[in-house]
N, C-alpha and C positions, 0 to 999 in steps of 0.2 A: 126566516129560520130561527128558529128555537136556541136559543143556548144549553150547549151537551147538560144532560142532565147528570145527578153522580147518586145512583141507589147504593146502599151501605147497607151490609147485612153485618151487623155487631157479631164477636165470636161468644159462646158461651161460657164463663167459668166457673168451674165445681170445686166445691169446700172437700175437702177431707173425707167425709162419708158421701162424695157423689152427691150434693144436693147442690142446686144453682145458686151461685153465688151472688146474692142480690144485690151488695153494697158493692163489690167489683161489677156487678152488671151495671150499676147505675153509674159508676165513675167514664165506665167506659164509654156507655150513651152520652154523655156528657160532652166526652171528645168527642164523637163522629158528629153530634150536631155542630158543636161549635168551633171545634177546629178545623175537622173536616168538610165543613159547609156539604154535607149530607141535604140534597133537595127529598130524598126520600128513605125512610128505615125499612128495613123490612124485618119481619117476628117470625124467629124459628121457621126460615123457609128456604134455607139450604142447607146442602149437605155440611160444610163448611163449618153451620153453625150448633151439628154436631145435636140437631134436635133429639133423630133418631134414635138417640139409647134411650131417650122418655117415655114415661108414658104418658100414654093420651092424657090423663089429667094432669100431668106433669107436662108435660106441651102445653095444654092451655095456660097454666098458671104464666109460664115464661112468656106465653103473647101477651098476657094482661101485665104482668111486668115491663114488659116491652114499653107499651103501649102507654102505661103509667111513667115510665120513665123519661121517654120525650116530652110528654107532657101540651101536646100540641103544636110542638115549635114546628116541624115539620111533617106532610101524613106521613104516615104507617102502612104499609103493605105487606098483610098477611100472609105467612105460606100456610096451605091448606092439604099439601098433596098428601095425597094415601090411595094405594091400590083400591079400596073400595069407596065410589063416588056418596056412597050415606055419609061416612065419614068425615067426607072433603066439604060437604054439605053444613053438618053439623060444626064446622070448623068455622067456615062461611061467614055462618049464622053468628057464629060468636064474636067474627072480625066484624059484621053491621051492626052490632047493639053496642062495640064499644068505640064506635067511629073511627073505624082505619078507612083508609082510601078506594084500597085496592087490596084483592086476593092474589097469591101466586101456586100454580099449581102444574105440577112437574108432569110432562107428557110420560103416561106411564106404559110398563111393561105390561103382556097378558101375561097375570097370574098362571095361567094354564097353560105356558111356556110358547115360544115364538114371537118374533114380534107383532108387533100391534099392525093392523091394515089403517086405510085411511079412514076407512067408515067406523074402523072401530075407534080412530083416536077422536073424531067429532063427533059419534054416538057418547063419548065419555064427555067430553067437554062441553055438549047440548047438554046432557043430564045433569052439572053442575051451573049449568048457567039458566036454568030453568028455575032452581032455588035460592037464584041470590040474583041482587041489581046490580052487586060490586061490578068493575071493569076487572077483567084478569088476567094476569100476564100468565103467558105462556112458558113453561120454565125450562129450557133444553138443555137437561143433561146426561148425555150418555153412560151409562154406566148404573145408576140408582135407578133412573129411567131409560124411556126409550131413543136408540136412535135414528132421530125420525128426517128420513126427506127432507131435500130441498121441497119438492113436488108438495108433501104432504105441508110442509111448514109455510108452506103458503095458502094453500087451503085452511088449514088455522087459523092461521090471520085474517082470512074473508070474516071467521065468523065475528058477528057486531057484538057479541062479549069479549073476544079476544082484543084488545087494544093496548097492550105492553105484549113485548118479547124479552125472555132475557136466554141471550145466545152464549151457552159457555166453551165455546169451540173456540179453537185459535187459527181454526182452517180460512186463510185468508182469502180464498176464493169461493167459499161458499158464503162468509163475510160479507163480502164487498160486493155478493149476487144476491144476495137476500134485502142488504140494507137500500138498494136500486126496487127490489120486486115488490117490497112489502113496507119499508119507510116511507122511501123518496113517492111509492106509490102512493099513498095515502090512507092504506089496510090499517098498520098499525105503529105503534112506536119502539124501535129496534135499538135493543141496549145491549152492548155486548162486554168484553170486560177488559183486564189491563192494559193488555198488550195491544187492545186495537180498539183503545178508548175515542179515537173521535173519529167521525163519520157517520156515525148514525146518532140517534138520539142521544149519546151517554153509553154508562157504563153501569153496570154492579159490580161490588165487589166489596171483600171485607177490610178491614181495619188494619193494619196505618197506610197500607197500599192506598186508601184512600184520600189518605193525607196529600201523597204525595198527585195523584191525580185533581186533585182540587187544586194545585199549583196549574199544572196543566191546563186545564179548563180555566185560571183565572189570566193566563196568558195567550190562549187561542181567544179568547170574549175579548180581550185590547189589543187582537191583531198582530202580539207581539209573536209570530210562528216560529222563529228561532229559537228563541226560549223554550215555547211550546215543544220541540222537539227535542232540543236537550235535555228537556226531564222528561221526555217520552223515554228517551233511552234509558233511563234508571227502571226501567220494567224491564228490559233487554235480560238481566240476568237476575232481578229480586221479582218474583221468589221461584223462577224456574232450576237456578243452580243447585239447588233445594227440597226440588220437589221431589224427589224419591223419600222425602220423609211422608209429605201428602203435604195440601193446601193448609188443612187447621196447623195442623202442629210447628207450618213456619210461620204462618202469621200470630199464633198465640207468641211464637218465639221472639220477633221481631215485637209484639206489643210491649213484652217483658223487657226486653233492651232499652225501649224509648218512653220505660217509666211508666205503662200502663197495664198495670199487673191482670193478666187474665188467668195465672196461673197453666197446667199441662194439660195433653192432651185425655181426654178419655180415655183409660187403660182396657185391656192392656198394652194401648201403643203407645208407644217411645216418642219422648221428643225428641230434640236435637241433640250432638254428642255434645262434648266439649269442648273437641275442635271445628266443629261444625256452628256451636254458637259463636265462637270467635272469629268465624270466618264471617258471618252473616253480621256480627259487630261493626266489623273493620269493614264491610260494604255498605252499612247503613249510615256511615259516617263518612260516607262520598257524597249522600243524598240529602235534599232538603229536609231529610230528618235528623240532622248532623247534631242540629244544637238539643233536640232532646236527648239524642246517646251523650253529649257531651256531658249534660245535666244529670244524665242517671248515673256515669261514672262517677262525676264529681261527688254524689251522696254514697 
């Protein structure tokens, strides 16, 4: 068996006038490769990383930022999703000419309201996998996209393009049923995210959360499972205590704390309050992120 893997999707940070902040972009790639021992990046391919207010050529530029940023240390894995499959194609295209690994592309909604059947979501995912050789991970996120079947998310995974999952559910029984039908089976590679980082292949997820799951994973690989668990529990309440602000705007929060400036959220949302970033302070300093909050106090 594989050692969990740990995909890291960088967050976005915008300058003043809204335009992507490229020296903060690169600082931060910086960390998740080398801190975070990141096995794989992914470019503008969650919600999280807040792609969506771009535009399409403002999307791609941040892939090729992306993509230039690591610099090879580890692959790159595209997000390409967009309700229209030319698009997702044309994105593809752009992730195989500048050598990323792997595309990711979000099981979508039908535009013309309801959700998706099953032949529509493999009639969408044969039409992008007809135009590109990449491997693609399947991206399930309810909400931007579709929420799709157990039933159905297995038949995805049959098909021989499909070969990553990334599961953003915390439903621990569809979890633990999926990682048995579709990993353990030998369909695909099921990565799911903080809270129920080991058992399948790995995890996604953004920045410094990832930090502290690379402890994690460097303590389940030496058997040490005790460990392994006590910094499982530091996801127990970061960043759910939190999340009615949403996932970006506490993890930009949490970047900002431990000294790695991403700057706020895309307005018009609010980040954290006052008392809210001191609460979130004063818990990041229980965690193996201790001695960076220490560090950033101290400056």
């Amino acid at each position: 068996m594989m050692d969990p893997g740990l995909i890291v999707a960088p967050l976005t940070p915008f300058t003043a006038d809204l335009e992507v902040d490229t020296p903060a972009l690169r600082r931060q790639i910086d960390y998740v490769v080398e801190d975070c021992g990141a096995t794989m990046v992914v470019a503008a391919g969650v919600e999280t990383q807040e792609y969506t207010y771009l535009s399409l050529e403002k999307r791609k530029a941040l892939i090729q930022h992306t993509i230039d940023f690591v610099g090879g240390r580890v692959p790159v894995m595209v997000g390409i999703s967009h309700p229209s499959f030319r698009t997702a194609v044309e994105l593809a295209h752009l992730a195989e000419n500048r050598g990323a690994a792997a595309v990711q592309l979000l099981a979508p909604m039908r535009p013309f309201a309801g959700p998706p059947t099953q032949a529509d979501l493999i009639a969408y995912f044969e039409a992008v996998a007809r135009e590109t050789d990449l491997p693609i991970t399947l991206y399930l996120n309810p909400g931007p996209g579709a929420d799709v079947s157990i039933a159905d998310t297995i038949a995805l995974a049959k098909l021989p393009s499909v070969q990553l999952i990334k599961e953003s559910s915390r439903d621990l029984a569809r979890v633990s049923r999926l990682i048995v039908e579709i990993d353990r089976a030998g369909h695909a590679r099921y990565f799911t995210t903080m809270q129920m980082l080991l058992g399948g292949s790995g995890a996604t997820m953004p920045p410094p959360g990832s930090e502290i799951a690379r402890h994690i994973i460097d303590a389940f690989v030496v058997k040490d499972y005790a460990r392994a668990v006590e910094l499982q529990l530091q996801f127990a309440l970061f960043p759910s205590k939190w999340m009615h602000r949403g996932l970006a705007p506490v993890m930009k929060a949490a970047l900002n704390l431990i000294g790695v400036p991403v700057g706020a959220p895309y307005p018009p949302y609010a980040s954290l309050s006052s008392d809210e970033m001191s609460a979130l302070a004063a818990f990041l300093r229980t965690t193996v992120l201790a001695r960076r909050c220490q560090v950033t106090a101290a400056v």
